[in-house]
C-alpha positions as CSV (number, residue, x, y, z in Angstrom):
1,X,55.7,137.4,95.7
2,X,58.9,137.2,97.4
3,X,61.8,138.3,95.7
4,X,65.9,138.2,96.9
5,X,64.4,137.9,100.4
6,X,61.9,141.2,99.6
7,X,57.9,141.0,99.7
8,X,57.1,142.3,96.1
9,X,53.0,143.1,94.8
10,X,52.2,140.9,92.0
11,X,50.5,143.8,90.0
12,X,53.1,146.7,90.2
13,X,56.4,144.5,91.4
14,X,56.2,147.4,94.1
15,X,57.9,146.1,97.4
16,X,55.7,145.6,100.3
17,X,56.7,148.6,103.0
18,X,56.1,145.7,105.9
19,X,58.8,145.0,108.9
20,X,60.7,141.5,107.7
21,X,58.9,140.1,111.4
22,X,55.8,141.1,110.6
23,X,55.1,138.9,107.7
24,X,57.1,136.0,109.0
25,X,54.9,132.5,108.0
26,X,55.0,129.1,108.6
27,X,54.6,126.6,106.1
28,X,51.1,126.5,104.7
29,X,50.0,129.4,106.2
30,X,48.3,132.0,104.1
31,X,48.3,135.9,104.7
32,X,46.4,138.8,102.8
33,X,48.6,142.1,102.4
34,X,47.8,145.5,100.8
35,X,49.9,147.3,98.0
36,X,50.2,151.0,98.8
37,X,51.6,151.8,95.3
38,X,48.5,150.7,93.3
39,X,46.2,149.5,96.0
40,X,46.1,146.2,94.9
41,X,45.1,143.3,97.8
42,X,46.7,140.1,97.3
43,X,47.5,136.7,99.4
44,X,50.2,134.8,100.1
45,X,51.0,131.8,101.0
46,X,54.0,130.2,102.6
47,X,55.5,127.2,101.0
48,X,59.0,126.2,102.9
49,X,61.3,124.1,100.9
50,X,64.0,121.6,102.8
51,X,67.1,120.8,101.9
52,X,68.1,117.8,103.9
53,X,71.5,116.3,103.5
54,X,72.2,112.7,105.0
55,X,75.6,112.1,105.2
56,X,77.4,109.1,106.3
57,X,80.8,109.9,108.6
58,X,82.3,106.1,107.5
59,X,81.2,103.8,104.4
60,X,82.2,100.8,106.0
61,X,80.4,98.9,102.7
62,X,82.2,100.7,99.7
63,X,85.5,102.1,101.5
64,X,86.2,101.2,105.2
65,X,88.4,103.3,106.9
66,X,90.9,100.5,107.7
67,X,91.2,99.4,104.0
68,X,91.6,102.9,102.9
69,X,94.3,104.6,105.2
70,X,97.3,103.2,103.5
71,X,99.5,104.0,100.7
72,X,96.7,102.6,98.6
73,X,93.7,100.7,99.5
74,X,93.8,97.4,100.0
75,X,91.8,95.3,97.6
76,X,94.3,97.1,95.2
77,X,96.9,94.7,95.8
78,X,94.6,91.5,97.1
79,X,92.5,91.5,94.2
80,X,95.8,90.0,92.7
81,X,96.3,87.3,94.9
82,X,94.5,83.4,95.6
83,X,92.0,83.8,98.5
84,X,94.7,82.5,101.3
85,X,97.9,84.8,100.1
86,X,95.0,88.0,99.7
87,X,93.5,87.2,102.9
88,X,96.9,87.1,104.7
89,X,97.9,90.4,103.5
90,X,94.3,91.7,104.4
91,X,94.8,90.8,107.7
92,X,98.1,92.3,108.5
93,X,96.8,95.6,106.6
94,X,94.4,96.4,108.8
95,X,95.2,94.5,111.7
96,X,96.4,97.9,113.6
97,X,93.2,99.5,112.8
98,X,90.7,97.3,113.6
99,X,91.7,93.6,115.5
100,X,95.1,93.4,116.6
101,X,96.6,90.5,117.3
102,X,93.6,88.2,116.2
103,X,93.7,89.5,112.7
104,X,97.7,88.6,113.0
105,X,96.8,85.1,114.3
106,X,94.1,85.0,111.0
107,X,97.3,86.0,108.6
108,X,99.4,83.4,109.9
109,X,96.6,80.7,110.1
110,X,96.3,81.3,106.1
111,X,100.5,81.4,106.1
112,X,100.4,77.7,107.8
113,X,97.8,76.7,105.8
114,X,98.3,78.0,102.1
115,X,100.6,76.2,99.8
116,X,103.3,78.5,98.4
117,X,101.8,78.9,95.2
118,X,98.5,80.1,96.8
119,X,100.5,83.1,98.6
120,X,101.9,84.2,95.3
121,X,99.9,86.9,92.6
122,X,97.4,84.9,90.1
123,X,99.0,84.1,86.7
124,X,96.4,86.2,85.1
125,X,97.4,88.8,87.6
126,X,100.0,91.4,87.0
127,X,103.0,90.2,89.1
128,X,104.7,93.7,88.6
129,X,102.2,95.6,89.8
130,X,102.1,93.1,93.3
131,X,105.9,93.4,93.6
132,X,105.5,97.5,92.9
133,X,102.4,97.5,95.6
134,X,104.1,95.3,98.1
135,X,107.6,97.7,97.7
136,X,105.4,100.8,98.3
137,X,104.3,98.9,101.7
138,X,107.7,97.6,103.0
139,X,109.2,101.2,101.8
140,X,106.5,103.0,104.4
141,X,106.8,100.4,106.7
142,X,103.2,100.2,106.5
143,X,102.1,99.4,109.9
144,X,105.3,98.4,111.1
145,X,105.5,95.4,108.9
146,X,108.4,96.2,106.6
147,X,109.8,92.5,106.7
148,X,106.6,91.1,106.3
149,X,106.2,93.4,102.9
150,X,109.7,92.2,102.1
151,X,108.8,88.6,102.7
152,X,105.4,89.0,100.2
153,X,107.5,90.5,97.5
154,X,109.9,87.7,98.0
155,X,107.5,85.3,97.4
156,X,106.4,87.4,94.1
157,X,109.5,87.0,92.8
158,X,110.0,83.0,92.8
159,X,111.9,82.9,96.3
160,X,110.4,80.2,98.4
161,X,112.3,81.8,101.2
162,X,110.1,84.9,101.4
163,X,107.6,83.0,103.3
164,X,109.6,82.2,106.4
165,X,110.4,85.9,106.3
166,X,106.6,87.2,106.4
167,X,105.9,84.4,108.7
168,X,108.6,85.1,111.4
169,X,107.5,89.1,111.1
170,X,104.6,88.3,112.0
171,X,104.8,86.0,114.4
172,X,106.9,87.8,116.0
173,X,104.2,90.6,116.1
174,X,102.1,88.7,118.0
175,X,104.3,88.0,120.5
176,X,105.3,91.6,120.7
177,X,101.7,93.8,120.4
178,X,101.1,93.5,123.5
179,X,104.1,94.5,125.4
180,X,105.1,97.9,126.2
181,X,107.1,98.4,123.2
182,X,107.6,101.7,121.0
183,X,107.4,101.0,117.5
184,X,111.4,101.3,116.9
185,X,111.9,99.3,119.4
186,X,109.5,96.6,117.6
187,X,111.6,97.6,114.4
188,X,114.8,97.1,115.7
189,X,113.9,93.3,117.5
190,X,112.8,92.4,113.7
191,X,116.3,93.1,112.3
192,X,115.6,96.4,110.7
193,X,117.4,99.7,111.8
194,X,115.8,102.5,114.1
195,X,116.7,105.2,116.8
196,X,119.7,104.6,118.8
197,X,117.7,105.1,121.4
198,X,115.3,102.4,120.8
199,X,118.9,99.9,120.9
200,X,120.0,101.3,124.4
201,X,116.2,100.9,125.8
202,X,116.0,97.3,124.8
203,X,119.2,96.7,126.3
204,X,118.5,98.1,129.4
205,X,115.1,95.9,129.1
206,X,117.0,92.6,128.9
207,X,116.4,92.1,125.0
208,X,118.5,90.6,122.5
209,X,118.3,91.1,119.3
């Protein structure tokens, strides 16, 4: 028998004096050896056991990857909502991480389309836990979309106005995703503060803001 990695006789437990390379077997095969210690002849054979792991590096069904890289994954806070106010915020959540400016152009198809009431949190939904969620978002500017956050929790809380706000953010995206713009610079054309740096670049561009 092998024991710890050592050749052992089954009469005497004795180990087998035999070179490690010498009794070497592949799977199935079968080999007769000789105990020195009692004289006792016994076979072996070689039974190989797998251990096979299957691993998956993205579950795209359960937990995709650009659901999950926020402050909190996303169905969190959608789950909440109608089907047009969920999908809207679905759309700019990710939109950095997987689509760009289509999924924009998807979130403010469902802004144009939805009445006010369907961009707001369910009744049987919690409404705090939307306006906490959607503060956590605007607080880390979650993919540059603070004043569309803003404009969502807005909405939460009874103010109709919170709608032209998340719709100008992010059309104004749109517009602005493809042009050679850093991030502050896109932060500062939507009205929010950044590097002083990003101000003198965009003035030096021709921008007004």
């Amino acid at each position: 028998m092998v024991e710890n990695g050592e050749l052992r006789c089954p009469n005497c437990n004795a180990e087998i004096d035999s070179n490690l390379d010498e009794w070497m077997m592949q799977d199935g095969e079968t080999r007769r050896f000789r105990c020195d210690e009692c004289d006792w002849n016994f076979t072996v054979t070689a039974r190989i056991e797998y251990e096979v792991h299957i691993g998956m590096s993205k579950d795209n069904v359960n937990h995709p990857s650009h659901y999950e890289a926020g402050p909190f994954e996303c169905i969190e806070l959608t789950r909440l909502y109608p089907f047009a106010g969920g999908n809207a915020i679905k759309y700019v959540f990710r939109h950095r991480a997987k689509n760009g400016v289509e999924d924009l152009e998807k979130a403010l198809w469902y802004l144009d389309h939805a009445t006010v009431d369907e961009l707001r949190p369910m009744p049987c939904a919690s409404n705090s836990k939307a306006c906490h969620l959607l503060r956590v978002l605007e607080r880390a500017d979650w993919q540059v979309m603070a004043p569309f956050w803003k404009g969502m929790w807005e909405l939460a809380q009874g103010y109709d106005s919170g709608l032209t706000r998340a719709h100008r953010a992010v059309d104004r995206r749109v517009r602005l995703l493809e042009t050679p713009l850093t991030d502050d610079e896109l932060k500062l054309l939507d009205g929010w503060s950044a590097k002083p740096e990003a101000a003198w670049r965009l003035r030096a561009g021709g921008f007004e803001y």
